[in-house]
KEKE-3310 file (N, C-alpha, C; in steps of 0.2 Angstrom, whole numbers, plus 5000, padded with zeros to 4 digits):
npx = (5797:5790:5794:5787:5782:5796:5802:5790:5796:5806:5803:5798:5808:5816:5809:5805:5815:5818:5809:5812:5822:5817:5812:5822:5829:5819:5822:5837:5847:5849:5862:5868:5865:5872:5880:5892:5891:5879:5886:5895:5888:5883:5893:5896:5884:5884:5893:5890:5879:5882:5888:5879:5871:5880:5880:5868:5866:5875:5869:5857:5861:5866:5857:5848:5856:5855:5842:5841:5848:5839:5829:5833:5838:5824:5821:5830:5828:5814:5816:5825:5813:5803:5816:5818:5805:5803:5813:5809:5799:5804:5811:5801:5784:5783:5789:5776:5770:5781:5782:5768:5768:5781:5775:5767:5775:5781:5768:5767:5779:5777:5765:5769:5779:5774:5762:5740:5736:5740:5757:5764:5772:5782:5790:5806:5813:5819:5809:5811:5802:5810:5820:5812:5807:5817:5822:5809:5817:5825:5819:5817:5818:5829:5826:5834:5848:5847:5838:5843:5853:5847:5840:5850:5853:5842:5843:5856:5850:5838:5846:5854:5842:5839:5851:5849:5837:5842:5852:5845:5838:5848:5855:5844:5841:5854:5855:5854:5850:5860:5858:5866:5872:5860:5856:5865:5867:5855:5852:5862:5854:5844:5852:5856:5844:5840:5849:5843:5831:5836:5842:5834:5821:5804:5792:5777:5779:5793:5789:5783:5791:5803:5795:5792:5803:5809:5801:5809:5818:5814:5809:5820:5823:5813:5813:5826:5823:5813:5819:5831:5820:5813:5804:5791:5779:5779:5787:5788:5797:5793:5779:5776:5788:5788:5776:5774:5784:5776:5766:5768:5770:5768:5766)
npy = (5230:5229:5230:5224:5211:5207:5202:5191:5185:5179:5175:5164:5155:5155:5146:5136:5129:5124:5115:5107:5100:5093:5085:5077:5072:5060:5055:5049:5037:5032:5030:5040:5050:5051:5054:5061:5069:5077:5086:5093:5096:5106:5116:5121:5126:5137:5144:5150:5155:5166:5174:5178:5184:5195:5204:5205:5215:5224:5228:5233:5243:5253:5254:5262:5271:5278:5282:5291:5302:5306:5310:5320:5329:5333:5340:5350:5356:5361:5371:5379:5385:5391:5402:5408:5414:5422:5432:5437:5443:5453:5461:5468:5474:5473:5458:5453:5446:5437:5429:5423:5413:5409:5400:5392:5383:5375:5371:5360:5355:5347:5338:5330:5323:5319:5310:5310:5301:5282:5281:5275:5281:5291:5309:5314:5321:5338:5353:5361:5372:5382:5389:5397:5405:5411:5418:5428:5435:5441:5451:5462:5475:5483:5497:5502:5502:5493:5485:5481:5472:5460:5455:5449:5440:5433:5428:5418:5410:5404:5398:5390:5382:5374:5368:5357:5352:5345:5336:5330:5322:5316:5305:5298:5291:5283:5277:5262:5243:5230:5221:5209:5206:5205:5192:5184:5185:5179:5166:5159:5161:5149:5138:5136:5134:5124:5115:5112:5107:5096:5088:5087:5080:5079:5089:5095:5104:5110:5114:5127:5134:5135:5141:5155:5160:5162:5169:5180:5184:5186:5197:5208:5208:5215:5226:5234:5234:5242:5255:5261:5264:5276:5286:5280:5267:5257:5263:5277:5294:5306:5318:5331:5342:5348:5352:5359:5370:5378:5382:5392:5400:5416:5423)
npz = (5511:5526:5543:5554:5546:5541:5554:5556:5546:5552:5564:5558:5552:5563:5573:5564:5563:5573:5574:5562:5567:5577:5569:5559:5573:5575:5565:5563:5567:5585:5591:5585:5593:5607:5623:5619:5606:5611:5619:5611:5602:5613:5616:5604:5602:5612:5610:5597:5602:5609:5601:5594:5603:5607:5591:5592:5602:5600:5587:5590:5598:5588:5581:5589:5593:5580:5579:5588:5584:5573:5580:5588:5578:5572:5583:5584:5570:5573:5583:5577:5567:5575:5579:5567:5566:5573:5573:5561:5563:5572:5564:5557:5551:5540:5533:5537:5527:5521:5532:5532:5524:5526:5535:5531:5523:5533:5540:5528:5527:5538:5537:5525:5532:5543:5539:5540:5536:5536:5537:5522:5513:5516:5516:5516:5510:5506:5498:5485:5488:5500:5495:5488:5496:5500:5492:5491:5506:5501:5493:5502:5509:5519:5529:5539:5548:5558:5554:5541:5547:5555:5545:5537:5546:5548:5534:5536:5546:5538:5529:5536:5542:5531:5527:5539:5537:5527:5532:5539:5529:5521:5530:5536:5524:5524:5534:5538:5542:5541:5530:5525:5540:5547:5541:5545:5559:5559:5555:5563:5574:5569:5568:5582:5586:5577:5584:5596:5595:5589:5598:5611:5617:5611:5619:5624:5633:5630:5616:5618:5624:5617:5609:5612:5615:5603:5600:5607:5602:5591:5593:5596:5585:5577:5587:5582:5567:5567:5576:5566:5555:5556:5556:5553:5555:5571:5580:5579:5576:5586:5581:5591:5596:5583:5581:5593:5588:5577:5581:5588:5579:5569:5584)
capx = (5794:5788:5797:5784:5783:5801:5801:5789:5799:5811:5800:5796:5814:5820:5807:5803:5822:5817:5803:5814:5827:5813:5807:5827:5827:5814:5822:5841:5849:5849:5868:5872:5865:5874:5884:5899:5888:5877:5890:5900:5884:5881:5898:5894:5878:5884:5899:5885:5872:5887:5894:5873:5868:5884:5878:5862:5867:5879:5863:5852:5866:5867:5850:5848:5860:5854:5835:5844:5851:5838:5825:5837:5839:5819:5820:5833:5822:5810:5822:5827:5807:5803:5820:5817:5801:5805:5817:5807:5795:5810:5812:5795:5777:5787:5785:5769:5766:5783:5779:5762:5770:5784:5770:5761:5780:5782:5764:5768:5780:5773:5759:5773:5784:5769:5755:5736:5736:5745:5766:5766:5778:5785:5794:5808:5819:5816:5807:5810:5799:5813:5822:5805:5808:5824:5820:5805:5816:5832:5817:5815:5824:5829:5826:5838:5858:5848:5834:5849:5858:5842:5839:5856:5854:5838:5845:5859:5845:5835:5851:5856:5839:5837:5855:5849:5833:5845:5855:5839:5835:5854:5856:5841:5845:5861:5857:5848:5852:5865:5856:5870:5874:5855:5856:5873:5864:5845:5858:5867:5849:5840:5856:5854:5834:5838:5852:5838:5824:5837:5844:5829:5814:5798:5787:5772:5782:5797:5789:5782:5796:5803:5789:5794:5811:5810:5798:5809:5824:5810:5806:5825:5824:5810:5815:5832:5821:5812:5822:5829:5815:5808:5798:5785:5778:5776:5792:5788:5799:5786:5780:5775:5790:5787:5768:5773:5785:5769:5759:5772:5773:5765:5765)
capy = (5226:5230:5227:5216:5205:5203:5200:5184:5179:5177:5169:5158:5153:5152:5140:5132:5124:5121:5109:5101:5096:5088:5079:5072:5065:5055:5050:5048:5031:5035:5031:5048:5058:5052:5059:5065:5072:5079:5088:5096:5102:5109:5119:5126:5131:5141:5147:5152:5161:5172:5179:5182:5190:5202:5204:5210:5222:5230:5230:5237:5250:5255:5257:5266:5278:5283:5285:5296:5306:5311:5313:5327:5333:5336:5346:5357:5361:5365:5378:5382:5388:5399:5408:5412:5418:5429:5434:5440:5447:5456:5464:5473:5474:5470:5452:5449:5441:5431:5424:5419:5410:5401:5393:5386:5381:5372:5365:5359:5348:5342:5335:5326:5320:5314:5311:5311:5293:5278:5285:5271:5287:5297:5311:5318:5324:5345:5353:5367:5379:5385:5392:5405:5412:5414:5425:5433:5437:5445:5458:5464:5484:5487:5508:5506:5496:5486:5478:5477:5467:5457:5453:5445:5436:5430:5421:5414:5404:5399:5395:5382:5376:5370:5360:5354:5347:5340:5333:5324:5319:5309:5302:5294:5286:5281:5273:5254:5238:5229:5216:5203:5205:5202:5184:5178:5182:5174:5159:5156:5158:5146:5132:5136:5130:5115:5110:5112:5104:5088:5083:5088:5074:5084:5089:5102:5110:5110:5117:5132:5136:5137:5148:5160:5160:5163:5176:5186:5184:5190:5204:5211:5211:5221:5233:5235:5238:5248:5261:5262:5269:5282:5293:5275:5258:5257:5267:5284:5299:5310:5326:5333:5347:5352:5354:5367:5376:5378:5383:5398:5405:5422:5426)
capz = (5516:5535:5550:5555:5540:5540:5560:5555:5541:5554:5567:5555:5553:5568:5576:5560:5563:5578:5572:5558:5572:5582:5564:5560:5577:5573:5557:5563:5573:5593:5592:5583:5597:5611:5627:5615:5603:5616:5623:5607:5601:5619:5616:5599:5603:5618:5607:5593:5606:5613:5598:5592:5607:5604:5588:5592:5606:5594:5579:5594:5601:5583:5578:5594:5592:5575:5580:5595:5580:5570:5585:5588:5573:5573:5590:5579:5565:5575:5585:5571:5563:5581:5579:5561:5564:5580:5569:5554:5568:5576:5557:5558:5549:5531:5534:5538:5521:5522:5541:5533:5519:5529:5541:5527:5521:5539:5538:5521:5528:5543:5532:5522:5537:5548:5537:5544:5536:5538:5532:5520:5507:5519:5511:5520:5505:5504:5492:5484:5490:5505:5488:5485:5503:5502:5485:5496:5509:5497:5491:5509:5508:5523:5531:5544:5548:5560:5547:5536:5551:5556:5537:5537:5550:5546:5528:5537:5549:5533:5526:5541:5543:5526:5527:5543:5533:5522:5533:5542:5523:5520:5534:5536:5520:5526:5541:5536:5545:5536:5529:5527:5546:5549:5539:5549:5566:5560:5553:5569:5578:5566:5569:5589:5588:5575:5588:5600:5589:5588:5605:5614:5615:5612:5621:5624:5638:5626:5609:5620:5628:5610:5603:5619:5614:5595:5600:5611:5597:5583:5595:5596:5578:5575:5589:5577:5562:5568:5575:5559:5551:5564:5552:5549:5559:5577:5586:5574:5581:5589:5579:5596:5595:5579:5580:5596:5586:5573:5587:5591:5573:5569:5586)
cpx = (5794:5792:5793:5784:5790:5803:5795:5792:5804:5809:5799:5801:5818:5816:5804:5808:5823:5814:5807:5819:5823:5813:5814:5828:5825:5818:5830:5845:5850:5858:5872:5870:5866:5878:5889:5895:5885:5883:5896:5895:5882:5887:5898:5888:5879:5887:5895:5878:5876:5888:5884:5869:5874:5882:5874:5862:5869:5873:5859:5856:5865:5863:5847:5850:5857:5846:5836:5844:5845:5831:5826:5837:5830:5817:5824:5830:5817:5810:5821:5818:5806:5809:5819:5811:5801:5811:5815:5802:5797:5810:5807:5790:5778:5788:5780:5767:5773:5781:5774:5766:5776:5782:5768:5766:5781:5774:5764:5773:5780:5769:5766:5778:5780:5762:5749:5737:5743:5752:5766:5772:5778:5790:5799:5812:5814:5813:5810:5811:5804:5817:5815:5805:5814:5825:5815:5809:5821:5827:5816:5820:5822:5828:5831:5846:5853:5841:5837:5851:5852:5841:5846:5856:5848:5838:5850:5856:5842:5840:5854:5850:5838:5844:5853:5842:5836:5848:5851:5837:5841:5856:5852:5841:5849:5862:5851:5851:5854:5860:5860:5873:5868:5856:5859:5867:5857:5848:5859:5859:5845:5847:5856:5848:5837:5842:5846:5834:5829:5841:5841:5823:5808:5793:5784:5776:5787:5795:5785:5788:5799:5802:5789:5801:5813:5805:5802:5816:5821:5809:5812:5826:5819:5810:5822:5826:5816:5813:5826:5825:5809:5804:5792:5785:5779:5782:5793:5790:5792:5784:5779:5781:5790:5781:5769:5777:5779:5766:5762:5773:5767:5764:5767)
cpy = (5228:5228:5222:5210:5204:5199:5193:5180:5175:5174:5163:5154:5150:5146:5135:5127:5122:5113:5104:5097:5090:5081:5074:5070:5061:5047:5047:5040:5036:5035:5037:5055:5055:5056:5063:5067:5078:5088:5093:5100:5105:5116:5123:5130:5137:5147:5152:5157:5165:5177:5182:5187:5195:5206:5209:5214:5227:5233:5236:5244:5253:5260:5262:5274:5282:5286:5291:5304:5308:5312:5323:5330:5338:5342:5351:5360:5363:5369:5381:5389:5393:5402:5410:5416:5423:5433:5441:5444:5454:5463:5470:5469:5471:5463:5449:5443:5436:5425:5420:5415:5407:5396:5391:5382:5375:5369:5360:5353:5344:5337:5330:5322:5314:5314:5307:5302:5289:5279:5277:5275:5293:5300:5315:5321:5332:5348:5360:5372:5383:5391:5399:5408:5414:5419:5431:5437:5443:5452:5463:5471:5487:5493:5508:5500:5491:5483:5476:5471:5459:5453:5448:5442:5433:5423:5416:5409:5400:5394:5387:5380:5374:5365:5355:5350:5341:5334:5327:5318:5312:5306:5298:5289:5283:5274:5267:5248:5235:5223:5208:5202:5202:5195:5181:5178:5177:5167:5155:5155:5149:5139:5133:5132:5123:5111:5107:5106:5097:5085:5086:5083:5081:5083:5095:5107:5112:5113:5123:5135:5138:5142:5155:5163:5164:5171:5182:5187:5189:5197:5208:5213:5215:5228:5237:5239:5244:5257:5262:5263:5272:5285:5286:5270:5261:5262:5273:5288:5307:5318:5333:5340:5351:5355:5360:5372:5380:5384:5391:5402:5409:5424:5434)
cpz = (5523:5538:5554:5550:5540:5547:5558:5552:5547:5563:5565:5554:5558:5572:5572:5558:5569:5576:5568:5561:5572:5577:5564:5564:5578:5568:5557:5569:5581:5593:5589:5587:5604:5615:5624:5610:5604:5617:5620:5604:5606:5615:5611:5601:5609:5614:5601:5595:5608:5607:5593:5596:5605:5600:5588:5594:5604:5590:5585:5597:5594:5581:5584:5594:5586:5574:5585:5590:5577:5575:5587:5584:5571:5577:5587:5576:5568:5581:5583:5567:5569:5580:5575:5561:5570:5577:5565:5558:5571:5569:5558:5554:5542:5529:5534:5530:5520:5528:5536:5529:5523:5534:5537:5524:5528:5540:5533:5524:5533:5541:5528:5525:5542:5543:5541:5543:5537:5534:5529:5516:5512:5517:5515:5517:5504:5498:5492:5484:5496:5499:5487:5491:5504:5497:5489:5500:5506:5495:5497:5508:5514:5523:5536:5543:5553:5557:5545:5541:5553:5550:5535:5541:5548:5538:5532:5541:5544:5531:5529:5542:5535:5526:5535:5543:5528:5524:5536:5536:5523:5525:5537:5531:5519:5532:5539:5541:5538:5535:5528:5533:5548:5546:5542:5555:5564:5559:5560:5573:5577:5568:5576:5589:5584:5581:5595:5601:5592:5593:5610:5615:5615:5614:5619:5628:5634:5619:5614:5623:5621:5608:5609:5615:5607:5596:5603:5607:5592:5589:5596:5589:5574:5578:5584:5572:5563:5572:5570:5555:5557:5562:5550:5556:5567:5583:5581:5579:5581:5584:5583:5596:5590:5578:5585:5592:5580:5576:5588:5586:5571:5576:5589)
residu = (UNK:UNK:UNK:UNK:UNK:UNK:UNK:UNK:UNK:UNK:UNK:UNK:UNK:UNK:UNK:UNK:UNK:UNK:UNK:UNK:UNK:UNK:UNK:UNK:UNK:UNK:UNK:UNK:UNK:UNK:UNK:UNK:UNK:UNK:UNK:UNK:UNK:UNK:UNK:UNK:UNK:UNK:UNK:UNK:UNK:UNK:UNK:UNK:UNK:UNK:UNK:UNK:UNK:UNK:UNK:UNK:UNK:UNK:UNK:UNK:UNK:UNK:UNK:UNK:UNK:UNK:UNK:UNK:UNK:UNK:UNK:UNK:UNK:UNK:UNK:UNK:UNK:UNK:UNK:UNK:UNK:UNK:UNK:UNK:UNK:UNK:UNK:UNK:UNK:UNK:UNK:UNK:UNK:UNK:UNK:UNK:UNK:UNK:UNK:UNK:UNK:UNK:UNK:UNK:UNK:UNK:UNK:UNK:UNK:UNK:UNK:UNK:UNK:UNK:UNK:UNK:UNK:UNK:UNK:UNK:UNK:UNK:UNK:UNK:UNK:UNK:UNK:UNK:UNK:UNK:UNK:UNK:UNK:UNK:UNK:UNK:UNK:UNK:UNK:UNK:UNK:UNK:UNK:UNK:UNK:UNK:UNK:UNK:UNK:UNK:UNK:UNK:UNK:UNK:UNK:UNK:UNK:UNK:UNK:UNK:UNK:UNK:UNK:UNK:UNK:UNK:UNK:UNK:UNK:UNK:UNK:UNK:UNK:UNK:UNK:UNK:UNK:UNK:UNK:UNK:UNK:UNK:UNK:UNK:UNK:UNK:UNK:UNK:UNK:UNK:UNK:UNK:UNK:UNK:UNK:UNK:UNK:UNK:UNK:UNK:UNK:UNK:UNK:UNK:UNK:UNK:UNK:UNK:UNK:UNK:UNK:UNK:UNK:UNK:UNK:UNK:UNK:UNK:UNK:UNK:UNK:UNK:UNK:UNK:UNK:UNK:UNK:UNK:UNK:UNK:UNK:UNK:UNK:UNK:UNK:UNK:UNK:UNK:UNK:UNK:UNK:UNK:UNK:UNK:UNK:UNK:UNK:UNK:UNK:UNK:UNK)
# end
């Protein structure tokens, strides 16, 4: 499901307990919602917005932190591709046919990290194809100590950027919004607005003020969800670094 769609469902929750307050008011004796009632659900609610704003600012520190992380890990990889290819350049003229074939291996997953269309299957698990250049570059026969040294040093770079693919790979599967932390905080929101809903008289100025409210709730939770998934939906980590390392390969 989307971050938006679940961002409504929980529009839909939070201010749709609002509404149900307003209606049991209606439907309850005026003697169950005087000044000592007043005044207890004042105290919870206050007690219930405190430990929710917490809540969210941890979720958002959270989800913060780990869009930070694989942002970075992007500007890595794509270090990581310019050195190997200043590398394999560094080597001599005996590359030219792996160079070309590891920029089609780095277009290759450009195309599958950032597709042209909308990233509904974004694939960030490696394929592979890094495994056929690392066989390519083992036939490479040095003629001197420093191709041979060059040549080794150029596997060890393949060899770190591929766990540094991988690590982009598990760690984005690792990193999800807990979903039983998000139910408690929508909960305690959604028992905030009914207390609202039922010791409030309603009005127009008072159910907009509401739909203000609920919105700027639902909008911390979709910035949550979607940092949280950086590679899709409206706060995508930019492929802007890796296009210029691209851009720098066979030069």
């Amino acid at each position: 499901m989307s971050s938006i769609a679940v961002s409504s469902i929980v529009f839909a929750s939070i201010f749709g307990s609002g509404l149900v307050g307003m209606a049991v008011r209606r439907a309850i004796p005026a003697d169950y919602l005087g000044p000592g009632e007043k005044e207890v659900a004042r105290l919870v609610t206050g007690l219930m917005t405190t430990m929710a704003a917490i809540v969210l600012g941890m979720l958002v520190s959270s989800a913060k932190a780990s869009y930070d992380a694989r942002t970075n890990e992007v500007a890595e990889i794509s270090s990581e591709v310019v050195s190997i290819d200043r590398m394999m350049s560094k080597y001599g003229a005996e590359t030219a046919g792996v160079r070309a074939q590891f920029r089609m291996l780095v277009e290759a997953n450009v195309n599958r990290i950032w597709p042209a269309q909308a990233p509904v299957n974004v694939e960030l698990k490696p394929r592979d194809d890094g495994e056929i250049l690392v066989d390519e570059l083992q036939l490479l026969a040095p003629k001197s100590d420093a191709q041979a040294q060059v040549k080794t040093q150029i596997l060890g770079m393949v060899v770190e950027l591929r766990k540094t693919q991988w690590n982009l790979f598990l760690k984005s599967k690792q990193a999800a919004l807990p979903i039983p932390l998000l139910l408690v905080v929508v909960s305690w929101l959604a028992l905030i607005y009914l207390s609202f809903g039922l010791f409030t008289p309603p009005s127009p100025t008072i159910v907009v003020t509401l739909v203000f409210g609920a919105l700027a709730a639902t909008g911390a939770v979709l910035i949550i969800l979607e940092l949280y998934t950086p590679f899709r939906g409206i706060l995508r980590i930019s492929s802007g670094p890796i296009l210029e390392a691209l851009s720098q390969l066979g030069r």
